[in-house]
N, C-alpha and C positions, 0 to 999 in steps of 0.2 A: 417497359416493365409491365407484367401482369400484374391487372388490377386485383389487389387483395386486401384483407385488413393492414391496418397500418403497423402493429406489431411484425410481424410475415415480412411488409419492405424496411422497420427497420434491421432485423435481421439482415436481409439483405446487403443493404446501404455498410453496416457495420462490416461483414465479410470482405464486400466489393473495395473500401476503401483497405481490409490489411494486407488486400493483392498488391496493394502498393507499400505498407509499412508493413514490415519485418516485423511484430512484435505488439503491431495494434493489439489485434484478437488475443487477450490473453487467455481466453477458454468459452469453448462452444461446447455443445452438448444439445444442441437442436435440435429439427427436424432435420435427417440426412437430406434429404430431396433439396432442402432448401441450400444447401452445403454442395451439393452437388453442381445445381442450377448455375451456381455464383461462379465455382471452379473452374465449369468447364465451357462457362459463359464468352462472351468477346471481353476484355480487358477494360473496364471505363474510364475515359478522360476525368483525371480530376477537377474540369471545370465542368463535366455532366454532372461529378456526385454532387458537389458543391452546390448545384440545381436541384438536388434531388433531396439535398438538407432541405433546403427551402421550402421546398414543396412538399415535404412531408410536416415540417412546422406548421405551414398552413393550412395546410388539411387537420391536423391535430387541433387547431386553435377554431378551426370550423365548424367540429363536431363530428368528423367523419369516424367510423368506424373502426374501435381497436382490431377487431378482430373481422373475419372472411364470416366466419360462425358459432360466436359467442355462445357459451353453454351457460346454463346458472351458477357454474361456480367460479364465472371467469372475472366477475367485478368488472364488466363493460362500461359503465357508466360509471364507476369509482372519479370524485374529481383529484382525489390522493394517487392513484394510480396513473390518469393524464396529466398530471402536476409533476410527478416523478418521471414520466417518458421523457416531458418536455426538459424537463432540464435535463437528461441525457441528449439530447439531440441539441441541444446549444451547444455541449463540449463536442458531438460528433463533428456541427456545422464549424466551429473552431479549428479543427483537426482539418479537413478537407479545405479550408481558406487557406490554410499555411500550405497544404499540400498543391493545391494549385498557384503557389507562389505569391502568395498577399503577404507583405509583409506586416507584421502585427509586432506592437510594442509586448513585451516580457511581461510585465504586470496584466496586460489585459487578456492576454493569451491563457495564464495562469487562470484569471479570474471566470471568462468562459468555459474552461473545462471541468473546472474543479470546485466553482461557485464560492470559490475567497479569494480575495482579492491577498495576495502575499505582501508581507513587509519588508522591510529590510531592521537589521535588528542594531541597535545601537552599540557601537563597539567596546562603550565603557563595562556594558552590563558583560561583555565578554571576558573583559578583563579583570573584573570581579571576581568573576566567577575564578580566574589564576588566582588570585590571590587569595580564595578560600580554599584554591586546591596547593597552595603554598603551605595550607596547615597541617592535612591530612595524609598527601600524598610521602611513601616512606624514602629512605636512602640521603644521600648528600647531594651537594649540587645545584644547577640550574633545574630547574623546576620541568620545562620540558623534556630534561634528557632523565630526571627520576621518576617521572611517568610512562615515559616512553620503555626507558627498559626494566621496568614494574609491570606494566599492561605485555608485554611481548614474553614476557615471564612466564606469561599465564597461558601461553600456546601450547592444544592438547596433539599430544603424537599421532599423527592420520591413524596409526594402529588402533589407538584408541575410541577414535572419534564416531566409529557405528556402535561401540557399545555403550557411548554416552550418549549418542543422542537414542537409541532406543531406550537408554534406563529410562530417560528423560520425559521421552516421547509415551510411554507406560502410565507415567505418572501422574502428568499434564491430562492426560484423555480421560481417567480416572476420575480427577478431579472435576475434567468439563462437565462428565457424562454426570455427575452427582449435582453438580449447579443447575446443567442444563438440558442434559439427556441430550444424547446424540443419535444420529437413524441409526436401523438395525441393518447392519452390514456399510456401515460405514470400514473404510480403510485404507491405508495409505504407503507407503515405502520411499525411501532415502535413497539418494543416492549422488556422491563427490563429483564433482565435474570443475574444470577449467577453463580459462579462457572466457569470460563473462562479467560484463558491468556492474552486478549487483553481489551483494553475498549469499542471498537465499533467495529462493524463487520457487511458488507452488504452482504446479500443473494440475489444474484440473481438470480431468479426464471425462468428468459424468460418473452416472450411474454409482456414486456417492464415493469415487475412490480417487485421488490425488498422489500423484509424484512430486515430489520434496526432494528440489536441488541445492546442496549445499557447496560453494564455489571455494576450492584452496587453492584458486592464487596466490592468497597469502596465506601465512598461517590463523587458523582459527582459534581463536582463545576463548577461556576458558568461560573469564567473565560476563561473554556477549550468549553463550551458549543456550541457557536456559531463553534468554529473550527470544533469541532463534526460533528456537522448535516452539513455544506458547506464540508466536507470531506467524509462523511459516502452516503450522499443524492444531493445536490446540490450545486455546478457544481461537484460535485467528483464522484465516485464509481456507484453509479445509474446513475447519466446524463451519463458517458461515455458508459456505459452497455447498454443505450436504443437506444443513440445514432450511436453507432458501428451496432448493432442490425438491427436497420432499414436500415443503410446506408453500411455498408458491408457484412451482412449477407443476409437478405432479399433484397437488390437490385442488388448484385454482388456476389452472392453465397459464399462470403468468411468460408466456413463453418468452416477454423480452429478456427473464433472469436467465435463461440460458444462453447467454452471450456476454461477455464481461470483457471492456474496451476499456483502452487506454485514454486517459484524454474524457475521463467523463466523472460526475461527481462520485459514484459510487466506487472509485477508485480512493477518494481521498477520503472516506467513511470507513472500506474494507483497511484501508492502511492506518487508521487513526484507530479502528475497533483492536486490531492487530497487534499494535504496538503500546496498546492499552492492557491487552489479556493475560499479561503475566503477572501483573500485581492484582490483578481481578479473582484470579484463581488460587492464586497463591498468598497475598497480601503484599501490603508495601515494601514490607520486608522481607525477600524468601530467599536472602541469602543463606540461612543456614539449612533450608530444606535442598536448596541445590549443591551446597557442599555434600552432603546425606549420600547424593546420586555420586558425586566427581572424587572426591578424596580415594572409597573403597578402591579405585581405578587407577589411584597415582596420579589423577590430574590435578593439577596448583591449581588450588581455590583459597584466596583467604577473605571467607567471611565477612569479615569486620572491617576490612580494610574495604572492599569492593562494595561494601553499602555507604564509608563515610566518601570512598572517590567517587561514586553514582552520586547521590545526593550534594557533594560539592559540583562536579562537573555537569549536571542537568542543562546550565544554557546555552553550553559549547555544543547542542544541536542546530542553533542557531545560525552558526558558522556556515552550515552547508547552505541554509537560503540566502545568507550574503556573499556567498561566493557565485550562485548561479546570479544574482543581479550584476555582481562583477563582470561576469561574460556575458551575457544577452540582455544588457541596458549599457552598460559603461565601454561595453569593448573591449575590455581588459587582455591583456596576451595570456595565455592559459597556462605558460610558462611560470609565468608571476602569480598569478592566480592560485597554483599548487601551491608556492611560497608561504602565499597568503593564508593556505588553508592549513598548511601545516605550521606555520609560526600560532594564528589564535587557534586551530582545535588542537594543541600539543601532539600534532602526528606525526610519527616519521614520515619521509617525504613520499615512499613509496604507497604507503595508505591514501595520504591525499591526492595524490596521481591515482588512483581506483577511486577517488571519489568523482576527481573532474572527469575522471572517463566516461561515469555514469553521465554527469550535467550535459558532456557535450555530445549523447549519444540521440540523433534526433529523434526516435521514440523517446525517452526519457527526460528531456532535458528539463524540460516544468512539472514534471514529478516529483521534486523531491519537495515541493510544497505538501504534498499527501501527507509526509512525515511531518513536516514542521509545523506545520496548520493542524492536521487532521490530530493529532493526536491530546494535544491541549483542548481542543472542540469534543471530542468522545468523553475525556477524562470531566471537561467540566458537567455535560449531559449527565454522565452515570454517575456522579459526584457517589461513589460510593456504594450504590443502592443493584446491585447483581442483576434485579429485573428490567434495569434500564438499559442494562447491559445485553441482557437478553433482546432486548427491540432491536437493537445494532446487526444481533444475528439471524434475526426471523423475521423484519421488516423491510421494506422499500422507502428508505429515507432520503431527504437529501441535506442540503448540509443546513440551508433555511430552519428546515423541523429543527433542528437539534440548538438553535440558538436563547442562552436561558435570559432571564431579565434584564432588564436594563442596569446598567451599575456591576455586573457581575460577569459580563465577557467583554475580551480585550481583542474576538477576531468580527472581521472585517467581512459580511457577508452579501450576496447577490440578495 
C-alpha cells in the first residue's frame, strides 16, 4: 500500500474490506481516485486486511500522521478526533477477524464494533409489558391476535403511500430546518422497493442528497410511518449526512466522515440519534400532528389509541436483541426462534420471519444492537435539551462521550 496519512489508508482498508461484504460500505462520498485505487485494485486476502487493521491501530496509537497534508483546518492533532478513528477501527479490526474466519462469541463481537456491550433482556419485563397492553390494546380476545389485527388495520394503500410520506417528509424537514437549520441545497427522494432485510434504508449519495428506500414486502402501516421518514430523512440519517458533510468534511477536511461502515460505533449513535428524532422534533406526543398529515388521505390513524399502544408496548423492542442472542450464543434453530419472536413481540409470524432475516443476514446480524442500545443512550444524553441533540448531528462522537453519571445509565459501555 502507498504510504499516506492514516485517514487516506483508512478509507482504503474500509472499501477494500466491502469487496468482500455486500453492504459493509453504506456510503462513500470520498475522494474518487481513492475509490477508484481500491476497485480496480488486486482483491485482498482477508487475513492481509486483518494485517492492515492492525497496523494502522498501531500507527495511530504511535502518533503517526492523520493526514498525507494537513491544512489548519484539519484538526491533526485533535486527541478527540484520534480517539474517535480509533474506536472506528476496533469495530473495522472486528469486522475483518470474523471475515477471515475467527470465530468471535456474539456479545464480544457486538461490543467491538459498536462499543456496548449488548444484554439480554429479562423476559418478565416482556411480559409486563402484555399485560399493560392487555389494557389498552382494543377488540375481543387473546391479546395477540387483537393487536395484531388492530396494528395490520393500520396498513397505508401503496397508492397512498408517496403522498404520505411526502406530506410527511414536508413537514419533518421544516421542523429540522427551524431546530437545526439544514445545508443549502440539501435533498432527497423516495422510493418503494422489495425484496430486502430491513424496512427503510437511506442512501447516501454525497454532495448533500440521499435516496430513501422504503421496503413493501409487507404492508406498511400507518403507525410506524412518521417514525420512518423522522428516522430514514429528518432529523435522522440524511440531516446527520448533510450535516457532518458540510461541517466536518468540507470545512475541516475530516475525510474519515465520508465513509460510513458497518460494524463501527458511529452506526450505533447514527441509529440511536435516528430513532430518537421524532419525538425530538415533534414531542413525545405527535400522534395528533401525524394524524393531521394521514387521516386528510384516508389513511387509518387513531391517535389515542397508537400513543397508549406505543407507550404500553415500548419494551417489546427488546425482543429483537433476545432473539439474536438466541441464534448467535444459544444456537437456537431459527425456525423456533421466529416462534419465539412472534409469540413475546405479538407479531404475526410473517413480520417476525423479516425480522430474523434481518439477524441472520451476515452483514447485519449484530446490528440490531444499534436500535436496542443506541437509542436509550441518545435519549438518555439529550435528556430533552434540542442542543444536545444537535451534537449527535454535527459531532464525531462515540458511544463513551455520551455516557451520563453514575447512578443514571443502565448501558454497558467499552
Amino acid at each position: 500500500m502507498v504510504t499516506t496519512g492514516l485517514v487516506e489508508r483508512y478509507l482504503e482498508l474500509g472499501l477494500s474490506i466491502g469487496r468482500h461484504i455486500d453492504g459493509f460500505v453504506d456510503a462513500y462520498y470520498g475522494p474518487a481516485e481513492i475509490r477508484d485505487r481500491v476497485h480496480t485494485g488486486a482483491l485482498i486476502a482477508p487475513q492481509a486486511l486483518r494485517a492492515q487493521c492492525r497496523a494502522l491501530l498501531a500507527a495511530l496509537d504511535a502518533g503517526e500522521s492523520l493526514e498525507s497534508a494537513p491544512d489548519a483546518a484539519s484538526d491533526e492533532a485533535s486527541p478527540h478526533r484520534r480517539a474517535y478513528l480509533r474506536g472506528q477501527l476496533v469495530g473495522v479490526e472486528m469486522t475483518a477477524r470474523v471475515l477471515a474466519g475467527e470465530r468471535v462469541g456474539y456479545a464480544d463481537e457486538v461490543e467491538a464494533c459498536y462499543g456496548v456491550r449488548p444484554r439480554r433482556t429479562d423476559e418478565e419485563s416482556i411480559l409486563a409489558a402484555h399485560r399493560a397492553l392487555e389494557e389498552v390494546v382494543p377488540g375481543r380476545g387473546a391479546l395477540a391476535e387483537r393487536l395484531i389485527n388492530w396494528r395490520e388495520a393500520q396498513a397505508v394503500d401503496l397508492d397512498l403511500l408517496p403522498r404520505a410520506l411526502a406530506s410527511l417528509a414536508e413537514d419533518l424537514r421544516s421542523r429540522t430546518d427551524q431546530m437545526f437549520g439544514l445545508p443549502e441545497g440539501e435533498s432527497l427522494s423516495f422510493e418503494l422497493v422489495t425484496h430486502q432485510p430491513w424496512s427503510g434504508f437511506n442512501y447516501y449519495l454525497g454532495n448533500l442528497t440521499s435516496r430513501v428506500a422504503i421496503n413493501v414486502d409487507l404492508p406498511v402501516l400507518s403507525t410506524s410511518l412518521a417514525h420512518l421518514v423522522a428516522h430514514e430523512a429528518y432529523p435522522g440519517h440524511h440531516t446527520e449526512h448533510s450535516r457532518k458533510e458540510v461541517g466536518l468534511v468540507r470545512a475541516r477536511h475530516h475525510l474519515e466522515e465520508s465513509i460510513f461502515l458497518v460494524g463501527t460505533p458511529q452506526c450505533l449513535l447514527a441509529e440511536g440519534l435516528a430513532d430518537l428524532g421524532l419525538e425530538v422534533v415533534m414531542g413525545e406526543r405527535p400522534e395528533s400532528l401525524i394524524a393531521a398529515h394521514l387521516r386528510p388521505l384516508g389513511i387509518p390513524y387513531e391517535p389515542e389509541v397508537v400513543a397508549v399502544v406505543a407507550e404500553a408496548g415500548r419494551a417489546l423492542g427488546a425482543v429483537r436483541a433476545n432473539a439474536a442472542f438466541r441464534l448467535h450464543e444459544d444456537g437456537a434453530d431459527p425456525e423456533r426462534v421466529i416462534d419465539e419472536m412472534a409469540f413475546l413481540g405479538l407479531l404475526p409470524r410473517e413480520r417476525a420471519a423479516k425480522s430474523i432475516e434481518f439477524l441472520l443476514d451476515p452483514t447485519w446480524r449484530a446490528y440490531i444492537s444499534c436500535y436496542v442500545e443506541g437509542l436509550p443512550l441518545c435519549r438518555r444524553f439529550v435528556g430533552g435539551d434540542p442542543a444536545r441533540f444537535a451534537r449527535l448531528i454535527t459531532e464525531q462522537l462515540l458511544p463513551s462521550d455520551l455516557v451520563v453519571p453514575s447512578g443514571e445509565s443502565e448501558a454497558h459501555h467499552v
